[in-house]
N, C-alpha and C positions, 0 to 999 in steps of 0.2 A: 504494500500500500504506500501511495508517496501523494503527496500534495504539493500541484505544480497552479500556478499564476496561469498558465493557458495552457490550453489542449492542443500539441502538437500532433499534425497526422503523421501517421507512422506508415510505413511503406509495405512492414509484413500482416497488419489488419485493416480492416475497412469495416465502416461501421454500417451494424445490419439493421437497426431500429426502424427503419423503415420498412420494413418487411414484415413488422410487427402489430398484432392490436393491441392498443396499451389501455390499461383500465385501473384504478384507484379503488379504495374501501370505502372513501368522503372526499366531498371537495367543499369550502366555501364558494356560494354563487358569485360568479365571475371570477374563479382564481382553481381552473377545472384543469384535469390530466393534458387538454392539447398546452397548456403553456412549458409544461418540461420538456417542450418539441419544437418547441418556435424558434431555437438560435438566442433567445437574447437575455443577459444576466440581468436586467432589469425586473423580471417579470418572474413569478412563481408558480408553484402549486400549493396551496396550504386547505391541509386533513379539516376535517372537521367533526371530529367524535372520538371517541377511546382507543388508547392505543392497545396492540400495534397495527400502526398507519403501513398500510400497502400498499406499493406499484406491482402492479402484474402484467408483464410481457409476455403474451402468447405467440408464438410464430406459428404458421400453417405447415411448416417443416418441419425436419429435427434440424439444427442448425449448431456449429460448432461455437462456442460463446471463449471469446481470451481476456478478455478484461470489461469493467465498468465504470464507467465515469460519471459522479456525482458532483454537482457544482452548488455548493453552499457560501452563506456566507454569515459569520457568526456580528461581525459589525451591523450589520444593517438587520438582521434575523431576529438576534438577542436569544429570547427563553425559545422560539420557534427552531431554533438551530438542532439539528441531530447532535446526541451524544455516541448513541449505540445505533447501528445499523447491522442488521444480519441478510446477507447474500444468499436466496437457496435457488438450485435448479432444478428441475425436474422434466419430466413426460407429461402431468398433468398436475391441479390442483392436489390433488388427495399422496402423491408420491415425491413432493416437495423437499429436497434435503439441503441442510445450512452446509454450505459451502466455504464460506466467510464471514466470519463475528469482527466487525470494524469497533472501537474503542476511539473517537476523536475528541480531542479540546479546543475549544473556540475555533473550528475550522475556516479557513476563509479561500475558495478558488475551488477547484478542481481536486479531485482525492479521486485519484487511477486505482482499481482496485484488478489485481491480478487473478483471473482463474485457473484451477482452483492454489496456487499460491506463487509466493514468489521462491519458495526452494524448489521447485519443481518448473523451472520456466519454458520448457519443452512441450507441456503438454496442454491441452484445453478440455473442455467441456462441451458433452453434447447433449441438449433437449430441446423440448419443445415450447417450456417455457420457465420463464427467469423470473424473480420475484426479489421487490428490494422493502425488508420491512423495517420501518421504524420504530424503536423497540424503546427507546429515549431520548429525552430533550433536556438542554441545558437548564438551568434552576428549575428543573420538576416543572416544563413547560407541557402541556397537553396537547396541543395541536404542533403542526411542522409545516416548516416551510423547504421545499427541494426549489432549485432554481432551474435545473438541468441536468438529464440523465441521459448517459449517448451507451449504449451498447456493442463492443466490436468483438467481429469474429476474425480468423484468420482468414487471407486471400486463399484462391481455390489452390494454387501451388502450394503456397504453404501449410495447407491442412497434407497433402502428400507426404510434406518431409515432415509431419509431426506423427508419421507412421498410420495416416488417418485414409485407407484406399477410398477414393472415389469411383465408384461403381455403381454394377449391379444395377444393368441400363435394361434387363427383361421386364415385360411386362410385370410378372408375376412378382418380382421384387421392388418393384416400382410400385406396388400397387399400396405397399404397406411404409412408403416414406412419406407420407403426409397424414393428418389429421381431417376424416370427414365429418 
């Protein structure tokens, strides 16, 4: 986990968020899931009810997931800021497993969050959907605010050299990589 000022693109992932439906547990009216997607640190999403506060990314595939990116900011946030954030991935709601237990203090920027860690930088994670819960907030804050959440997978070469075959172009196996 590292906290960087900006989100550099990297050349071995590209980010697949866009290929996802992204959905929440609350929102305050006018402060809803499309804002963690609009590009800009001005703007938020803030929970509105008991934690723990969910983002849930579902992809229509299974998709290889190497890092997450959360953009906080504890200056302008205050008691809304995340303390605890826990990482799970899974196949579906009900087989959801914590991947990454984050631990931050006053965060401010970008906090790259490696899957599943950083002793292990070779490999990645594949499902069908990601989920980033809010578990605590700075002075015992109830609600949260995320500013922006970006999701990246490895490029299709690089899921290769991380020993990841791309295949299994028959029908019949084709018929079981997506979610109907």
């Amino acid at each position: 986990m590292k906290l960087v000022a900006s989100l550099q693109p990297d050349t071995s992932s590209r980010e697949i968020g866009s290929m996802a439906v992204w959905s929440v547990t609350s929102a305050k009216p006018g402060n809803g899931v499309e804002l963690l997607r609009d590009g800009r640190d001005d703007t938020y999403w803030q929970s509105d009810g008991a934690q723990p506060h969910l983002v849930n990314v579902a992809f229509q595939k299974k998709v290889h997931l190497s890092e997450v990116a959360i953009y906080t900011d504890f200056k302008l946030d205050e008691s809304y800021t995340p303390t605890k954030i826990s990482i799970r991935v899974g196949n579906s709601f009900s087989d959801l497993r914590e991947v990454r237990l984050i631990e931050m203090s006053e965060p401010q920027g970008w906090l790259v969050v490696r899957l599943p860690s950083e002793e292990e930088p070779a490999t990645c994670l594949k499902g069908f959907m990601l989920q980033v819960a809010v578990l605590a907030n700075h002075q015992s804050g109830r609600d949260t605010h995320l500013r922006q959440v970006r999701v990246f997978g490895p490029r299709c070469d690089a899921a290769k050299t991380l020993g990841h075959e791309v295949g299994f172009t028959s029908p019949q196996f084709a018929a079981y990589s997506a979610v109907r």
